[in-house]
VOPAGU-2260 file (C-alpha; in pm, 1 decimal, decimal comma):
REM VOPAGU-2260
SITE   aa  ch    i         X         Y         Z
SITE  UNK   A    0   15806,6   11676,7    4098,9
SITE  UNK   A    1   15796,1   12028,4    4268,5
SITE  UNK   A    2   15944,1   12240,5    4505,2
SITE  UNK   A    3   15855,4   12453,4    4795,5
SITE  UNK   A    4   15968,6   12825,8    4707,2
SITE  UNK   A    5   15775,4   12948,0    4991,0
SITE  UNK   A    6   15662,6   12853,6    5354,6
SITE  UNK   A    7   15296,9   12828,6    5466,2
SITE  UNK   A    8   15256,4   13220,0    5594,4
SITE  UNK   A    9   14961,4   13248,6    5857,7
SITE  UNK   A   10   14623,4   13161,7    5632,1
SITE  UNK   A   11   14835,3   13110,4    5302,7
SITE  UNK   A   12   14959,6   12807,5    5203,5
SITE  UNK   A   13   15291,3   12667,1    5104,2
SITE  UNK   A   14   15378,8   12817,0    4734,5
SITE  UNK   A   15   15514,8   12509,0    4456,2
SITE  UNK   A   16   15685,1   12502,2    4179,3
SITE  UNK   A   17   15767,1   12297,3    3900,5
SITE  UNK   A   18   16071,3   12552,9    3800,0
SITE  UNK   A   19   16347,1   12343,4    4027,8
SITE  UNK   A   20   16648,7   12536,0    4140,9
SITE  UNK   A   21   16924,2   12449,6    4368,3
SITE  UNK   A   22   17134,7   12695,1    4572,3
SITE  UNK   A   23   17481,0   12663,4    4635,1
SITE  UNK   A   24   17722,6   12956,8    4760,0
SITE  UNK   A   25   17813,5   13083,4    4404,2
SITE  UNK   A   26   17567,3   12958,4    4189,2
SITE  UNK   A   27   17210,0   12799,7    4136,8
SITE  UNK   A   28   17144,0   12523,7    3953,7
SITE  UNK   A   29   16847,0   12514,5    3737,7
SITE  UNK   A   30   16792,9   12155,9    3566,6
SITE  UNK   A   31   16618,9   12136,6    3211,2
SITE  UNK   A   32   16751,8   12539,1    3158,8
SITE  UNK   A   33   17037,7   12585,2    2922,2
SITE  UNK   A   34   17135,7   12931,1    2967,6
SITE  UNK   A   35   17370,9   13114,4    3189,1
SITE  UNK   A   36   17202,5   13415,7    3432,5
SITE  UNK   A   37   17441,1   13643,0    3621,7
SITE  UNK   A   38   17300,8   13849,0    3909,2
SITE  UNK   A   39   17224,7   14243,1    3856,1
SITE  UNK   A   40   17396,7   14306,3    4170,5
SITE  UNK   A   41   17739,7   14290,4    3998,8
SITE  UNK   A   42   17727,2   14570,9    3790,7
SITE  UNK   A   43   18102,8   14556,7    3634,4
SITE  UNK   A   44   18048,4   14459,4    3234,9
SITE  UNK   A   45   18378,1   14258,0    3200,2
SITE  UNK   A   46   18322,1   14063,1    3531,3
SITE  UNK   A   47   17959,4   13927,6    3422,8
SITE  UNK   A   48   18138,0   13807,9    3065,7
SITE  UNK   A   49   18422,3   13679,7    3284,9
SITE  UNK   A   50   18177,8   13481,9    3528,5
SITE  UNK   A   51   17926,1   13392,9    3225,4
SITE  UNK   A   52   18249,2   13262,8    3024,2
SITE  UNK   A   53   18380,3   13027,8    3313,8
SITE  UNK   A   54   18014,7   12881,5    3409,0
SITE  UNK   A   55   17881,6   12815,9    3049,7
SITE  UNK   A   56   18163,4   12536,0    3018,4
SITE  UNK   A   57   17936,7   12346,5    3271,4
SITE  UNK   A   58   17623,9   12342,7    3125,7
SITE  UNK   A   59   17509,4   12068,1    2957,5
SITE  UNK   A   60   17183,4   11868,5    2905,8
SITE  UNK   A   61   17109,1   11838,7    3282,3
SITE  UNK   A   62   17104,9   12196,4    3325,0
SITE  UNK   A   63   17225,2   12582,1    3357,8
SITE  UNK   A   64   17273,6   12832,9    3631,3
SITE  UNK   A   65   17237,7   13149,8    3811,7
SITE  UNK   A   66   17537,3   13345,1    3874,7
SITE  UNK   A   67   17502,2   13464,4    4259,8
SITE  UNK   A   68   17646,7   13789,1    4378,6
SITE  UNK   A   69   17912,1   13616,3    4576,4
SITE  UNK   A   70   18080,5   13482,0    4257,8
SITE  UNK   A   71   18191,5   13824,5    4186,1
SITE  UNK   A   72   18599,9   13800,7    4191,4
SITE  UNK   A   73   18607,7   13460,1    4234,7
SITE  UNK   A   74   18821,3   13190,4    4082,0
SITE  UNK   A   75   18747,2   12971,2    3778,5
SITE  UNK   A   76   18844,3   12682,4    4038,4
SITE  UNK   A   77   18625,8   12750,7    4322,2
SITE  UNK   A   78   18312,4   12786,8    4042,6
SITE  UNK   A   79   18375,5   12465,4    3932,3
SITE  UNK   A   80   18368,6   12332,4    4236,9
SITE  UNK   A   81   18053,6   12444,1    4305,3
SITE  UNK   A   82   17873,8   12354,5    4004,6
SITE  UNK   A   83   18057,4   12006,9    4024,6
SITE  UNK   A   84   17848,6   11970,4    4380,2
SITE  UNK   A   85   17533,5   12080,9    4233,7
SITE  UNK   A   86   17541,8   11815,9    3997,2
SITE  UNK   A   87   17635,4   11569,2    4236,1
SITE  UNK   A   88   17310,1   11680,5    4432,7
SITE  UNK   A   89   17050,6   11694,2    4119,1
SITE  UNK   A   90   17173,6   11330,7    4043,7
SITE  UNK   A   91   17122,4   11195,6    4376,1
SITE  UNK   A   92   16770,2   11387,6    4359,9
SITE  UNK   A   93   16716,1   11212,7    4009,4
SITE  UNK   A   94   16764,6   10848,3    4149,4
SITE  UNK   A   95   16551,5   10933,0    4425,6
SITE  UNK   A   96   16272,6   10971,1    4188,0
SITE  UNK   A   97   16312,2   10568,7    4067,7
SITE  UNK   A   98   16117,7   10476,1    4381,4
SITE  UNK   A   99   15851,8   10361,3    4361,8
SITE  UNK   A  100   15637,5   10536,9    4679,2
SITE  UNK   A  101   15465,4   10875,8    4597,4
SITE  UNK   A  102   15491,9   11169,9    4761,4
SITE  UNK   A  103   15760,5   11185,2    4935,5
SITE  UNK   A  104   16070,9   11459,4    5048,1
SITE  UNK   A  105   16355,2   11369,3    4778,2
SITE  UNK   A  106   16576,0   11678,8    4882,2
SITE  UNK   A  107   16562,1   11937,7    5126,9
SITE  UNK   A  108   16781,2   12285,1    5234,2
SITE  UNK   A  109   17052,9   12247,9    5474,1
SITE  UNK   A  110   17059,8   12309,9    5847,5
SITE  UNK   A  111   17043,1   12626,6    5965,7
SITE  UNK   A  112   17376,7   12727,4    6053,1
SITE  UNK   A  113   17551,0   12547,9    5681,3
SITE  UNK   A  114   17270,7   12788,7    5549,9
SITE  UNK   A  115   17374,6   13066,8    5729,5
SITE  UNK   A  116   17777,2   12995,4    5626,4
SITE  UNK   A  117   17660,7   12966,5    5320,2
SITE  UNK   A  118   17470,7   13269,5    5246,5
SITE  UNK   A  119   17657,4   13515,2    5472,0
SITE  UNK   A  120   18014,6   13437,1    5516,6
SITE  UNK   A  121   18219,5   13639,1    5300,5
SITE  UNK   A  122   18575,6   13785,4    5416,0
SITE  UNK   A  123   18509,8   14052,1    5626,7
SITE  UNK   A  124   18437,5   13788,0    5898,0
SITE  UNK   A  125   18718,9   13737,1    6192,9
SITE  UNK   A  126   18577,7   13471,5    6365,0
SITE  UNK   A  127   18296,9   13220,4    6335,9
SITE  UNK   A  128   18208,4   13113,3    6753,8
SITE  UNK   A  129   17967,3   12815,0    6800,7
SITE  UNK   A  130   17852,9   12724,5    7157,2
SITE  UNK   A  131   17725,5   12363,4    7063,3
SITE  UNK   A  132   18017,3   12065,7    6977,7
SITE  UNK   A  133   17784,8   11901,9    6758,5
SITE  UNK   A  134   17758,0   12198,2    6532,3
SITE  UNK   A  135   18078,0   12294,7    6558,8
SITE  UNK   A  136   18240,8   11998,2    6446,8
SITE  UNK   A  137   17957,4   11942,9    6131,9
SITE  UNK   A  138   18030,9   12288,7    6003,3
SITE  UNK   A  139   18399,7   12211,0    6007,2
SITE  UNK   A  140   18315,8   11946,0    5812,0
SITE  UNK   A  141   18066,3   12129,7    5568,7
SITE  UNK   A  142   18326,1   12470,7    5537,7
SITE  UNK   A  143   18636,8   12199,8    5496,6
SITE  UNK   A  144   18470,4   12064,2    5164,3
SITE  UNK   A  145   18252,2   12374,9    5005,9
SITE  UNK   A  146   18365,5   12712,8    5212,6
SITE  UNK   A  147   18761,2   12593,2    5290,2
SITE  UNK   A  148   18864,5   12962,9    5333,7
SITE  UNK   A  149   18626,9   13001,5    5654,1
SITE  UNK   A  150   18749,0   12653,4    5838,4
SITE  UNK   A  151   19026,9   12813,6    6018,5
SITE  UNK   A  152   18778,7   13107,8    6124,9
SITE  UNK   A  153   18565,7   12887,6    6322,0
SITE  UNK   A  154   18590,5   12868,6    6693,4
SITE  UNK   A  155   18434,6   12645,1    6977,3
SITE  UNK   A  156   18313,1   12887,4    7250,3
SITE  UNK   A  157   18330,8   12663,5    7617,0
SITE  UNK   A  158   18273,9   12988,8    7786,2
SITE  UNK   A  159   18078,5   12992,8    8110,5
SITE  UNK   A  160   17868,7   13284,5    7980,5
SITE  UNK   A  161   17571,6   13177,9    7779,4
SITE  UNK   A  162   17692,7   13321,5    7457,0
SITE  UNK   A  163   17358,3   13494,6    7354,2
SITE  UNK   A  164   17426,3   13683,2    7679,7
SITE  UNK   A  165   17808,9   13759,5    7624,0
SITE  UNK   A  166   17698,0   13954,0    7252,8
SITE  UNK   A  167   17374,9   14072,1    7374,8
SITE  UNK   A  168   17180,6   13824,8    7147,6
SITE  UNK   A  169   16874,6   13832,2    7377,8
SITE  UNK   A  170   16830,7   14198,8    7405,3
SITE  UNK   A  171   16841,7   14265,4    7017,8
SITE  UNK   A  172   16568,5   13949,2    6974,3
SITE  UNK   A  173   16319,2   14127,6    7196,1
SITE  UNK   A  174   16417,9   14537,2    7059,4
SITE  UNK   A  175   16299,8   14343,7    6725,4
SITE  UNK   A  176   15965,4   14238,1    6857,4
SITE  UNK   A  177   15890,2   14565,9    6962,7
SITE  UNK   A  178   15647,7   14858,4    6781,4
SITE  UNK   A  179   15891,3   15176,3    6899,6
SITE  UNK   A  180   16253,2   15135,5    6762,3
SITE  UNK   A  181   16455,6   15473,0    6937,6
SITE  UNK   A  182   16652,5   15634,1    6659,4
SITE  UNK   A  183   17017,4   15861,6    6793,8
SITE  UNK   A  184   16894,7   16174,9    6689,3
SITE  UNK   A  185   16585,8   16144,1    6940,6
SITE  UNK   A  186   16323,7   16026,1    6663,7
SITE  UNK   A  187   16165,6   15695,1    6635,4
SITE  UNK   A  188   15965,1   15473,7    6418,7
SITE  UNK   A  189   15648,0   15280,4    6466,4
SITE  UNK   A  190   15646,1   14920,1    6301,1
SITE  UNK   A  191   15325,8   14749,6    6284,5
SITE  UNK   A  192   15244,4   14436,8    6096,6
SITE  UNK   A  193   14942,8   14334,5    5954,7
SITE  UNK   A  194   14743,4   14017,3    5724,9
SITE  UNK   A  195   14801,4   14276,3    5440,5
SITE  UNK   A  196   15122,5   14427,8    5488,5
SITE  UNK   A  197   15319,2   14587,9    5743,6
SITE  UNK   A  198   15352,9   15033,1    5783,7
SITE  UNK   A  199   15624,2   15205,1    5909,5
SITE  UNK   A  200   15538,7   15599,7    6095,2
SITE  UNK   A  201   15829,4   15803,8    6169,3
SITE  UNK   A  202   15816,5   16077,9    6369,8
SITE  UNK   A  203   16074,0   16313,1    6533,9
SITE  UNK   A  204   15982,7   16295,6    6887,7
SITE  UNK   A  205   16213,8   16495,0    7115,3
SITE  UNK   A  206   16479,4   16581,8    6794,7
SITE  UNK   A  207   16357,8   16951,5    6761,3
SITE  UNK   A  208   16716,9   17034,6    6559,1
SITE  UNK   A  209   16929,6   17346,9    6606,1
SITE  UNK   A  210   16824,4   17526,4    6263,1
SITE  UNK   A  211   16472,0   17528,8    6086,9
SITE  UNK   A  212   16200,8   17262,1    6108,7
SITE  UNK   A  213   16252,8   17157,8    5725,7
SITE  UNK   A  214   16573,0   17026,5    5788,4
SITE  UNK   A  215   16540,6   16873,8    6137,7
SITE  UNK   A  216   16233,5   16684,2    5926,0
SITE  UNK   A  217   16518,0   16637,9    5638,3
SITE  UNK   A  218   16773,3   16460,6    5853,1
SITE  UNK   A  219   16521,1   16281,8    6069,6
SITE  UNK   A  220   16413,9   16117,0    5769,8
SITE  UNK   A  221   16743,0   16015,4    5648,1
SITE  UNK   A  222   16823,8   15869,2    5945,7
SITE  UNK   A  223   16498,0   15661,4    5983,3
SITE  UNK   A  224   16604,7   15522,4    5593,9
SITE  UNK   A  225   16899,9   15336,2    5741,7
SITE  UNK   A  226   16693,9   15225,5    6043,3
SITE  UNK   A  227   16444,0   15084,3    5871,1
SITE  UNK   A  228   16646,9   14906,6    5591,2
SITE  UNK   A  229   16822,0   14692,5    5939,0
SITE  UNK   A  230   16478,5   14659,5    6075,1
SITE  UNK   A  231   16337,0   14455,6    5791,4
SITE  UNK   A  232   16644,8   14257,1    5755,7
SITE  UNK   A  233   16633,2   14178,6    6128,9
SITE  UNK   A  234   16228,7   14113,2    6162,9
SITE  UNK   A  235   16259,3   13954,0    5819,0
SITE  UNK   A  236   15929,3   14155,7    5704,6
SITE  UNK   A  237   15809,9   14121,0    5371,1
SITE  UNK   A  238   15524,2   14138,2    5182,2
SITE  UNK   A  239   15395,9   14455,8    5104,1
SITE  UNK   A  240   15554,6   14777,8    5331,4
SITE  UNK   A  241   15420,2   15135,1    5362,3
SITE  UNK   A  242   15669,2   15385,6    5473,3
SITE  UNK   A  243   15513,0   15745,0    5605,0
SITE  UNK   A  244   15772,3   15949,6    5620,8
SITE  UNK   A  245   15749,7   16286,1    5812,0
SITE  UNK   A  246   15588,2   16553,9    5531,5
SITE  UNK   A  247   15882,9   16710,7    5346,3
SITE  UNK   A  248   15775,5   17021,4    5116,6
SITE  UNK   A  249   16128,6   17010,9    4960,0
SITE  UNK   A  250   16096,9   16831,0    4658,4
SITE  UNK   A  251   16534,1   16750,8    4614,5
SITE  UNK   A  252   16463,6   16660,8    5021,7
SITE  UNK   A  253   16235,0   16387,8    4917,9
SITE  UNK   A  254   16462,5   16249,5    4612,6
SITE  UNK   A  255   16739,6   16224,2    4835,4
SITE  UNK   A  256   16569,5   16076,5    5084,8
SITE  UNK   A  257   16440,2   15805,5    4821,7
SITE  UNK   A  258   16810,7   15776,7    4711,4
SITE  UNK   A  259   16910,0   15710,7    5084,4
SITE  UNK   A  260   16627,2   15436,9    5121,5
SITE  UNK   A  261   16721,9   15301,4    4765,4
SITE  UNK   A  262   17108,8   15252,2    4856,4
SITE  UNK   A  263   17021,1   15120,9    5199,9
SITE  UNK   A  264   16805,3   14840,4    5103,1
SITE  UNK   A  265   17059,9   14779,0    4785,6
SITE  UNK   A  266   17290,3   14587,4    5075,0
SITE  UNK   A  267   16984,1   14338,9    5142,5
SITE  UNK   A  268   17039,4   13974,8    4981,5
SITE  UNK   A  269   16629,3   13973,5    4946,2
SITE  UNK   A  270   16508,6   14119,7    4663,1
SITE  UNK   A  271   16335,3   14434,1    4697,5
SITE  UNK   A  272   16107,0   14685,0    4479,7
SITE  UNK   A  273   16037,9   15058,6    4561,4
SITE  UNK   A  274   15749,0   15227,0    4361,3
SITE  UNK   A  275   15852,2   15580,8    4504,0
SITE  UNK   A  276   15613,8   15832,0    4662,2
SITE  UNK   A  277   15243,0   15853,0    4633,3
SITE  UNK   A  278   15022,7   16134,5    4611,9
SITE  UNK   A  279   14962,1   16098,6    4969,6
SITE  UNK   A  280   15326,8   16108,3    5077,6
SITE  UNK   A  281   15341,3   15738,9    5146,6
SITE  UNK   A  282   15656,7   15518,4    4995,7
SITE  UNK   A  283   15556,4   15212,9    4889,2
SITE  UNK   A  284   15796,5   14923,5    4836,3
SITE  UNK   A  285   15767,9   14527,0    4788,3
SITE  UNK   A  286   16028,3   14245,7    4992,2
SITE  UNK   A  287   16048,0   13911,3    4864,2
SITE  UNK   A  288   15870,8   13730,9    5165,4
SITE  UNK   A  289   15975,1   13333,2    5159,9
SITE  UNK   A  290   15955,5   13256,9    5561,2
SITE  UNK   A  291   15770,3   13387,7    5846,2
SITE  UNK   A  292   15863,4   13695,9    6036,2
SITE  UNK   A  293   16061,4   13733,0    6398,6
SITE  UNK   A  294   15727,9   13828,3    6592,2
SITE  UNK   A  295   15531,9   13538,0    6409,6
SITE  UNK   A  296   15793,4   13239,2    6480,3
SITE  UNK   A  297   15837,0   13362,1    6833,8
SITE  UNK   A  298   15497,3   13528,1    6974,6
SITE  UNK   A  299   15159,5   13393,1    6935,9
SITE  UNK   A  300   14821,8   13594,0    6890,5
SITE  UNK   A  301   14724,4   13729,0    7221,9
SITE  UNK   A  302   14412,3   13518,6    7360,0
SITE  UNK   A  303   14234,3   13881,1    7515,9
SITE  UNK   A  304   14265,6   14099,2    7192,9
SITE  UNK   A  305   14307,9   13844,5    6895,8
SITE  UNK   A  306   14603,3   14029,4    6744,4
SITE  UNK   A  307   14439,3   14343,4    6791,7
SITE  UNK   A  308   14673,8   14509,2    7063,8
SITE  UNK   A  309   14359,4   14643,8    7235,1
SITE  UNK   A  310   14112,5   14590,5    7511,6
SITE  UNK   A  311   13796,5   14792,1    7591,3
SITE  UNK   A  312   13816,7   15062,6    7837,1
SITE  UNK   A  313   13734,9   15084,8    8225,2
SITE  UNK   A  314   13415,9   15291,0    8117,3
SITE  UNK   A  315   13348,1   15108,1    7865,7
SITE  UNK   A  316   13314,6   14735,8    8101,8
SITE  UNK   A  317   13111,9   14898,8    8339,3
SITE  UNK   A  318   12840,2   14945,4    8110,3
């Protein structure tokens, strides 16, 4: 029995394990394991003993689990709950695996939108609007029995207005398909994605400052480190990234501009892994890639240039 952990990614295969986990909105459930994990995102000492306390009365022989940052503050009811359903699921996965046909799907993710409820809804929300009845009415259904808290947040929007139009949905889709992303202070940054990983310029364009050119450099980059942490959230680029900032001579310039990329990114539920500066200026950081990016589900390779973004010149043809 495996898993898929990650999705085919242009020439690359699907990745498999044999290491089965199983998500739910607090916790994961790891069958055949029979210790407790708690993640590294919640950093308060007597909540992880809390969390690890309540949990480790649910382990048994079937399994343990994985702590998820959402967990933090919540009740010893609502984590029971959860691991009570993750159970439920592993032994309906278990009698699937009597039959007797081979290869075959014996459990797979949730839709979309129960994914996103699951993963993103937290408190902060006001409302939840869905433009479709049929989802509308299943995620009442999912958020009445696992998320209870967010059932009276959801809305059915009947609205006239498409409602990708009435938040702008459209227009943010196709600002995150393009190279040039405009920061306020009249800089910009230049995305490109490769086979082997995807490089990030920024430059200052028409933000000349009011002082000297160190600091309009200084504060252009710190701005572009709070772009950039919302552009690969939004593009949902992983893989290897290369970040060229603009040159900074200022050595506490460039460790606070590391600090401002490091706290940005720490607000991203995918993991990520900065290695710092290189001799040649360049950061160089890792994201946890498990799906294809924005411009690959939506665009395909131009039939002209191949993915190049180039085509010969005028001169050049009438040779």
């Amino acid at each position: 029995m495996v898993q898929v952990v990650k999705d085919p990614l242009g020439t690359k295969g699907a990745r498999l394990t044999t290491d089965i986990t199983l998500p739910s909105r607090y916790l994961v459930f790891m069958p055949g394991a029979s210790h407790v994990g708690v993640s590294q995102r919640i950093e308060s000492e007597s909540e992880r003993e809390r969390l690890k306390k309540v949990v480790a009365e649910y382990c048994d022989e079937q399994g343990g689990f994985i702590i998820r940052t959402a967990a933090e503050g919540v009740c010893e009811e609502d984590l029971a709950s959860d691991a009570a359903y993750l159970k439920r699921v592993w032994t309906k996965v278990m009698e699937r695996k009597k039959r007797p046909q081979t290869r075959y799907q014996m459990y797979g993710e949730l839709a979309l939108a129960q994914r996103v409820l699951r993963d993103f809804a937290d408190a902060q929300l006001d409302r939840i609007r869905v433009d479709s009845r049929l989802t509308y009415e299943s995620l009442l259904e999912f958020t009445a029995e696992y998320i209870p808290e967010m059932t009276s947040k959801l809305e059915h929007y009947s609205g006239h207005q498409p409602i990708f139009d009435l938040y702008d949905v459209e227009n943010e889709i196709q600002r995150a398909l393009e190279r040039k992303v405009e920061l306020k202070s009249g800089g910009y940054l230049i995305i490109d994605q490769t086979e082997a990983m995807t490089t990030v310029d920024i430059n200052t364009g028409a933000f000349v400052g009011h002082r000297n050119l160190d600091d309009t450099i200084f504060n252009t980059n710190i701005e572009a480190t709070q772009a950039i942490a919302r552009q690969l959230r939004l593009r949902n680029l992983g893989g290897i990234i290369i970040i060229d900032f603009i040159d900074m001579n200022n050595e506490d310039h460039r460790r606070r501009v590391l600090h401002s990329l490091e706290q940005a990114l720490s607000k991203d539920r995918v993991k990520t892994s900065i290695n710092g500066f290189s001799p040649l200026g360049l950061v160089e950081m890792t994201r946890k890639r498990t799906r294809e990016s924005v411009e690959h589900v939506l665009c395909n390779e131009c039939p002209t240039c191949h993915g190049r973004g180039t085509v010969k010149t005028v001169e050049n043809r009438l040779l």
